[in-house]
C-alpha positions, 0 to 999 in steps of 0.5 A: 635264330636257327636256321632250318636248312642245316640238318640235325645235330645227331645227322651232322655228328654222325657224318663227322664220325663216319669213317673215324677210329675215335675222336676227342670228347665234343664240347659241351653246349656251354664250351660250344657257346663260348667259341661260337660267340664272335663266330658262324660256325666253330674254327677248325684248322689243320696245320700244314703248308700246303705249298710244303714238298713234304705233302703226301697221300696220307694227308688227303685223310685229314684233308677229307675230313676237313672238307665234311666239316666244310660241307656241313657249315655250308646250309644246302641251297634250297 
């Protein structure tokens, strides 16, 4: 069943583009289903140990992003 408190597709694909210079090919619905079968919500991961000394104000860019895609797998309360 799909749950109503999420915004449309097309609303949740246009903010993860806001503010991108390009992005890889999205997943066709087939591909989508095939990563989403044991999950919620599609697995995004960004490789850096946040504990590393080499951390800067460069990955606060990516560290952005990853938080739009944590904003729109959590359904706004009602």
């Amino acid at each position: 069943m799909i749950n109503s408190n999420f915004k449309p597709v097309a609303e949740q694909l246009a903010y993860l583009k806001k503010g991108i210079a390009e992005s890889s090919p999205m997943p066709t619905d087939r591909q989508a289903g095939k990563i989403t079968k044991d999950r919620q919500t599609p697995p995004v991961y960004l490789g850096v140990d946040p504990t590393a000394p080499d951390i800067h104000l460069g990955h606060t860019v990516v560290l952005r992003k990853l938080k739009h895609f944590q904003d729109l797998a959590t359904p706004p309360s009602s």
